[in-house]
C-alpha beads as a LAMMPS data file, in Angstrom:
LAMMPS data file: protein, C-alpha beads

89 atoms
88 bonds

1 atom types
1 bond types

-500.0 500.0 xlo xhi
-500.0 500.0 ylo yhi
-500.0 500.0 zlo zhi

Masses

1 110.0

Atoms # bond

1 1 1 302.155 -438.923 316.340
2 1 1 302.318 -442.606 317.812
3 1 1 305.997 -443.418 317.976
4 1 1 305.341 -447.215 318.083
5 1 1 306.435 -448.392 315.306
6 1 1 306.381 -452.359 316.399
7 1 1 304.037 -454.059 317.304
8 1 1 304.633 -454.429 321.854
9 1 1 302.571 -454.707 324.598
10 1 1 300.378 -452.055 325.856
11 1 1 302.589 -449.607 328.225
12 1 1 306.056 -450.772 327.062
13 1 1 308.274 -449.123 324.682
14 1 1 311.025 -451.194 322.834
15 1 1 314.454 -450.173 321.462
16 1 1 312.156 -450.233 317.996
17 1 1 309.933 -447.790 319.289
18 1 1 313.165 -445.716 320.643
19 1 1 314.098 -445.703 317.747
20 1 1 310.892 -444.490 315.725
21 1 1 311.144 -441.843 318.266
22 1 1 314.619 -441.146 317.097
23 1 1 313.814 -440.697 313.353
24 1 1 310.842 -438.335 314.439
25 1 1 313.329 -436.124 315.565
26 1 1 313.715 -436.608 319.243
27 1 1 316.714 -436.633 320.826
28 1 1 317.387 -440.151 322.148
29 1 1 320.666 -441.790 323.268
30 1 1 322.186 -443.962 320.946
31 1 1 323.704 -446.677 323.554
32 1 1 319.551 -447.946 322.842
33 1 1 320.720 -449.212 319.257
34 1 1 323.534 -451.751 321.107
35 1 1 320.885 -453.373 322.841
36 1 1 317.875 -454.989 321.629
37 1 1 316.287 -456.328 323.998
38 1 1 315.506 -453.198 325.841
39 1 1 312.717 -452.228 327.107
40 1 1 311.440 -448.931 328.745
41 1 1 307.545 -448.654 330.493
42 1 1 306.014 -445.786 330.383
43 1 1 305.412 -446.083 333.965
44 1 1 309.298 -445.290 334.244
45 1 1 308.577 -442.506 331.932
46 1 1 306.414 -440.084 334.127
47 1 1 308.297 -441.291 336.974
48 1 1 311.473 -439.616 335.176
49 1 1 310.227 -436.675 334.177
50 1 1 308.040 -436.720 336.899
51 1 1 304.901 -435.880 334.243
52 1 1 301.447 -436.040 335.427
53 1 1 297.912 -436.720 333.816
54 1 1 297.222 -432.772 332.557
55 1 1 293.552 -432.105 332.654
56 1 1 292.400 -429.727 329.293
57 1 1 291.781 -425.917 329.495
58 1 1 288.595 -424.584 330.350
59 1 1 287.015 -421.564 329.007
60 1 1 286.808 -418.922 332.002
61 1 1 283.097 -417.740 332.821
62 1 1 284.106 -414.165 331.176
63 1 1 285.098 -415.914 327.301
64 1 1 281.586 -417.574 327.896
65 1 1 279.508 -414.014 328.538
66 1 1 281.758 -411.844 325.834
67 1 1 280.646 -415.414 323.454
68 1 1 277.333 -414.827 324.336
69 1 1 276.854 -411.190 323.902
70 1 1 279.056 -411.387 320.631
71 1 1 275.615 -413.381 319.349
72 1 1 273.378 -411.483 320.610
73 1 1 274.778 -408.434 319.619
74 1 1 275.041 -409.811 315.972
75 1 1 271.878 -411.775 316.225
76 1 1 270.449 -407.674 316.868
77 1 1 272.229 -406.230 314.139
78 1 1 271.142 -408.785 311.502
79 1 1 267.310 -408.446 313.009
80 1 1 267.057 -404.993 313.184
81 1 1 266.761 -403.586 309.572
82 1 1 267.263 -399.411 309.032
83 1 1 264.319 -397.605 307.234
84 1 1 264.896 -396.847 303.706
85 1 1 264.551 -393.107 302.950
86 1 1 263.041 -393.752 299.486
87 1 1 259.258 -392.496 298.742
88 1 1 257.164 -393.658 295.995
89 1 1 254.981 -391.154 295.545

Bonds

1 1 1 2
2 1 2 3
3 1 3 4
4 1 4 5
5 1 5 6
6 1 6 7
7 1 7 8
8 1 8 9
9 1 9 10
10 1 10 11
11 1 11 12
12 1 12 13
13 1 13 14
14 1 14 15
15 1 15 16
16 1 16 17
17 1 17 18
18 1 18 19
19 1 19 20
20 1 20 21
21 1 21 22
22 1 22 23
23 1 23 24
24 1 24 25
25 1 25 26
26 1 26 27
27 1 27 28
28 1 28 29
29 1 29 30
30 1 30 31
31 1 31 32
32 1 32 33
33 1 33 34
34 1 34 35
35 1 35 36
36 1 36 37
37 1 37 38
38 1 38 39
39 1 39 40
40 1 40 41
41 1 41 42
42 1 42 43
43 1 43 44
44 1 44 45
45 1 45 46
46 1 46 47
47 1 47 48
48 1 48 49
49 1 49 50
50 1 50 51
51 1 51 52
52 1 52 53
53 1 53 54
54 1 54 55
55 1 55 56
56 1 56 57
57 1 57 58
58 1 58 59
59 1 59 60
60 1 60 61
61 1 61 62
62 1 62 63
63 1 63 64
64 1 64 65
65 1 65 66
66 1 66 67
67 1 67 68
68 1 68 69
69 1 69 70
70 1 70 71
71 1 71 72
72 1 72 73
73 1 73 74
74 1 74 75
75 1 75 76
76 1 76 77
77 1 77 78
78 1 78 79
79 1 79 80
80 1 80 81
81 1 81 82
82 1 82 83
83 1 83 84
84 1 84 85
85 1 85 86
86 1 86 87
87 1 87 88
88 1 88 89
């Protein structure tokens, strides 16, 4: 969800926005809604919670080789086709 609700400059988030935030469902101070000319960077943010850029989950090598066989194991079953023990004769 983008919690901007006005439109602000690029890195700076407005009693507005605070207050989008708010009606999302975070919990945000109310002292915000006395003052509108406040303003909040997200700079001061992460240095607050002291949040850093979180790089994305990786599959390990193993989920990669059980993926792989999982394939080829079906890719086998679906090629290999049992004889039929029906004569014609």
């Amino acid at each position: 969800m983008d919690p901007t609700s006005s439109a602000c400059s690029v890195g700076v988030v407005t009693s507005n926005d605070l207050a989008a935030i708010d009606a999302m469902g975070w919990n945000i101070n109310t002292d915000i809604y006395n003052n509108r000319g406040y303003t909040f960077t997200t700079a001061q943010a992460f240095a607050l919670s002291g949040a850093a850029h979180i790089a994305a989950g990786v599959p390990e090598p193993a989920s990669w080789a059980m993926m792989l066989f999982g394939f080829g194991a079906i890719g086998g079953a679906m090629r290999s086709r049992r004889k039929l023990g029906i004569s014609f004769g």
